[in-house]
N, C-alpha and C positions, 0 to 999 in steps of 0.2 A: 504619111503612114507611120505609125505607131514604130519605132524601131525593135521595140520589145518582143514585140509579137508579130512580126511580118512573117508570114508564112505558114503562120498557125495554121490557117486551113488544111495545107496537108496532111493535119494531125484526123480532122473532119472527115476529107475523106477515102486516104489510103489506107486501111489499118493494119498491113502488113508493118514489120520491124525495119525493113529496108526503107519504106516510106517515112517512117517515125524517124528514121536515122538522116535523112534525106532534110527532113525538116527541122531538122536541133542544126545542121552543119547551115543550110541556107540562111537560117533564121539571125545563127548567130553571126554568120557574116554581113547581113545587114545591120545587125546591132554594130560590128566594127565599123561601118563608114561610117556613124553618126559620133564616132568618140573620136580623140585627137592623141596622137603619143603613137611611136615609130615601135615601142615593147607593148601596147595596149594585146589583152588577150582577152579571150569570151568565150564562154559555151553555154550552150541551152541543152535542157534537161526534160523533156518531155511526158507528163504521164497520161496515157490515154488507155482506154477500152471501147468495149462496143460502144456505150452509150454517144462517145463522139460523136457517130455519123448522124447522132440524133442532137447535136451541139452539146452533149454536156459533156466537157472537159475536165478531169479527175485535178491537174495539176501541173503548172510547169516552173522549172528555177533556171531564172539564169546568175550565171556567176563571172564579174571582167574584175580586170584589174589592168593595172599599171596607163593609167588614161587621167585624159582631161577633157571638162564639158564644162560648158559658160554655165548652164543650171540642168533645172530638171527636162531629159528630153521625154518626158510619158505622159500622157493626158488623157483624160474620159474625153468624149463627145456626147453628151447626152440626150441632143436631137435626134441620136437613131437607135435602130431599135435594142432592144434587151433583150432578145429569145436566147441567146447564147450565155451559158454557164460556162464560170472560170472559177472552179472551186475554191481554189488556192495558188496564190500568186507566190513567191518567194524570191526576194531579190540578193544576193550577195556579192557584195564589192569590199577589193581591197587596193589600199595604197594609190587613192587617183586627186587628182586639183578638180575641185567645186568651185569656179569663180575666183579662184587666188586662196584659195584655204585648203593646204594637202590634209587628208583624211586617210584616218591611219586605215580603218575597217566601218563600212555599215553594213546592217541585215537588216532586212525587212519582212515579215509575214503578213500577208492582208489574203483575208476568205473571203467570200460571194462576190467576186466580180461579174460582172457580165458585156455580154460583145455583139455586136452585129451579123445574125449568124446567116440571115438573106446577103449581106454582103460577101460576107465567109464562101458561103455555096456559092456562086453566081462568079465573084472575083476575085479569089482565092485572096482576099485583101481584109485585115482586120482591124477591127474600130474596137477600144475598151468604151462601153457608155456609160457603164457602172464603176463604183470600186466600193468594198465593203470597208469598215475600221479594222487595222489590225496592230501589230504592237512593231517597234522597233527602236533600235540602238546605235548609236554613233561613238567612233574612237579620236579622239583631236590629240596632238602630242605637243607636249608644253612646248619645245622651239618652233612647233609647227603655227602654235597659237600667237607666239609672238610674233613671225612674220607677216603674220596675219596684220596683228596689230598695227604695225610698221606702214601696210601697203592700205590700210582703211584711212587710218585717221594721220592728217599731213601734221600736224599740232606737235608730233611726238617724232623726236629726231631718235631717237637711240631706245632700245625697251629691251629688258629679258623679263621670262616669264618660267617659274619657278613652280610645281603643284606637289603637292604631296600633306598627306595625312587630312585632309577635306580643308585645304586653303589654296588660294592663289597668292603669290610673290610677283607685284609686278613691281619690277624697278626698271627706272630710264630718265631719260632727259625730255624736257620739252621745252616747245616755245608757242608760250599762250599769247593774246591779245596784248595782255595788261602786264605780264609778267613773262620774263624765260626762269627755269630752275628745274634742281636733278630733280625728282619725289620716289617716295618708296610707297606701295599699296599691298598690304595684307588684307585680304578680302576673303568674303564666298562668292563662288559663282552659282547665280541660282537663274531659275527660268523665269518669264518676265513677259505676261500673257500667252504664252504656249509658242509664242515665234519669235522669241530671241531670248538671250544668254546674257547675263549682266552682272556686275562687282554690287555685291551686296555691304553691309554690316562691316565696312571699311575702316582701320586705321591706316592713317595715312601723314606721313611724313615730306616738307618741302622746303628743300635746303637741310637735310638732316635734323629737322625739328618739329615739334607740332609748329600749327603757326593757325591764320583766321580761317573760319569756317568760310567766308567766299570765296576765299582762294583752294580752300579746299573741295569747294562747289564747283567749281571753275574746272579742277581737275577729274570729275567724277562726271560731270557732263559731258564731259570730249570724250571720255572713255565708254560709255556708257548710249547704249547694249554694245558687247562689246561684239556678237554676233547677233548677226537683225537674219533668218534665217529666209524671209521671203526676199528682203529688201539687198543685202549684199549675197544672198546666194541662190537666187529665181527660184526655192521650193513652193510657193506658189500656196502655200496650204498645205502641204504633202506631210508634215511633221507638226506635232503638237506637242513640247516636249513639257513630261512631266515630271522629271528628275535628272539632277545634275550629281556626278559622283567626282570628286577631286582623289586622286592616290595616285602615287609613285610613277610621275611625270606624265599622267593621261589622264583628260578631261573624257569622260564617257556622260552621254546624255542619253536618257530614256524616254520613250513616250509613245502617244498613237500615231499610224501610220496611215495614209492613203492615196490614192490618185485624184490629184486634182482637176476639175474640170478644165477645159484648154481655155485659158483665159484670152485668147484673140476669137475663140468662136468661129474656129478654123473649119469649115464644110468638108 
């Protein structure tokens, strides 16, 4: 079951304020079992009108914070039906771990979902089968980034990671194949087909010098993506990032937003 939206049906079909209230507290207590952290918090936000009892849903937002989840727990089913409108989705998270990467804040807007509204009626149980495109934003914070770094790639014993005025600072130690040695990398971090994050347009220094371009190939490949967004952190397709901002110790990424189909093709 969708943790996002368990309970929606209420929304369907009580439409007294007491029932609407009934189903943001249910709703979002089901969202809490599905996330991990002892301070983890949730509420859902419900907007409905008449039109509900006829499946079309104005809006809902949920907002957690202080949690952890191995990847994305939301997915379409797109085997069942679409009679149900979900005009606008809105998601808002702060301060939680994605897979070993603390995340300072994401938002997400996405409009014309749709849902299984014979399910909805019948089993007071909701399936998303659609999701429309919509926009959204992510916050990384530079020590956040570098522990990052630390727990992906084994190659690299020691790293800080430095941002500001649209560069990356990555300085540390490594131990490559062929070579151990400090290095310094002043880079951009730019997007790198829509699902990961990479050190672009690099100087880079090993052993405190310039030195050969295969050693310095050597160091740009280990490093490089340095977030793979499906592959180290299960978004699955949900993000397509089209812009990378570097300033005053926070990596913010831009781009389209959606619900991915449930890639096990879960019934």
């Amino acid at each position: 079951m969708n943790p996002f939206f368990a309970g929606l049906a209420f929304g369907l079909v009580f439409l007294g304020g007491s029932q609407v209230r009934r189903f943001e507290r249910d709703a979002a207590k089901e969202i809490r079992t599905k996330l991990s952290g002892p301070e983890a918090r949730v509420s859902v936000q419900a907007d409905v009108g008449p039109e509900a009892i006829f499946g079309d849903v104005h809006g809902a937002v949920i907002r957690a914070s202080n949690f952890s989840t191995d990847g994305l727990p939301l997915f379409t089913e797109p085997h069942r039906s679409t009679r149900g409108i979900l005009r606008s989705l809105r998601i808002e998270l702060e301060s939680f771990d994605l897979n070993g990467l603390h995340v300072l804040r994401l938002s997400s807007s996405i409009p014309d979902c749709r849902f299984d509204l014979g399910l909805a009626l019948r089993h007071h149980k909701i399936r998303l089968t659609r999701s429309g495109v919509g926009e959204g934003e992510v916050e990384i914070a530079q020590d956040d980034l570098a522990k990052f770094i630390l727990r992906k790639f084994h190659e690299i014993k020691r790293v800080t990671v430095r941002i500001d005025r649209g560069k990356a600072y990555v300085v540390g130690y490594g131990e490559f194949v062929i070579f151990k040695t400090d290095f310094s990398v002043v880079a951009d971090l730019v997007p790198i087909g829509g699902s990961k994050i990479g050190l672009a347009n690099a100087t880079i220094l090993l052993g405190g010098r310039r030195t050969d371009p295969d050693s310095e190939k050597i160091l740009m490949d280990t490093l490089n993506p340095v977030v793979d967004l499906d592959r180290d952190l299960k978004l699955y397709g949900a993000v397509d990032v089209k812009e990378v901002i570097l300033s005053d110790g926070i990596l913010k990424a831009r781009g389209a937003t959606r619900i991915p189909d449930d890639p096990l093709g879960r019934p």
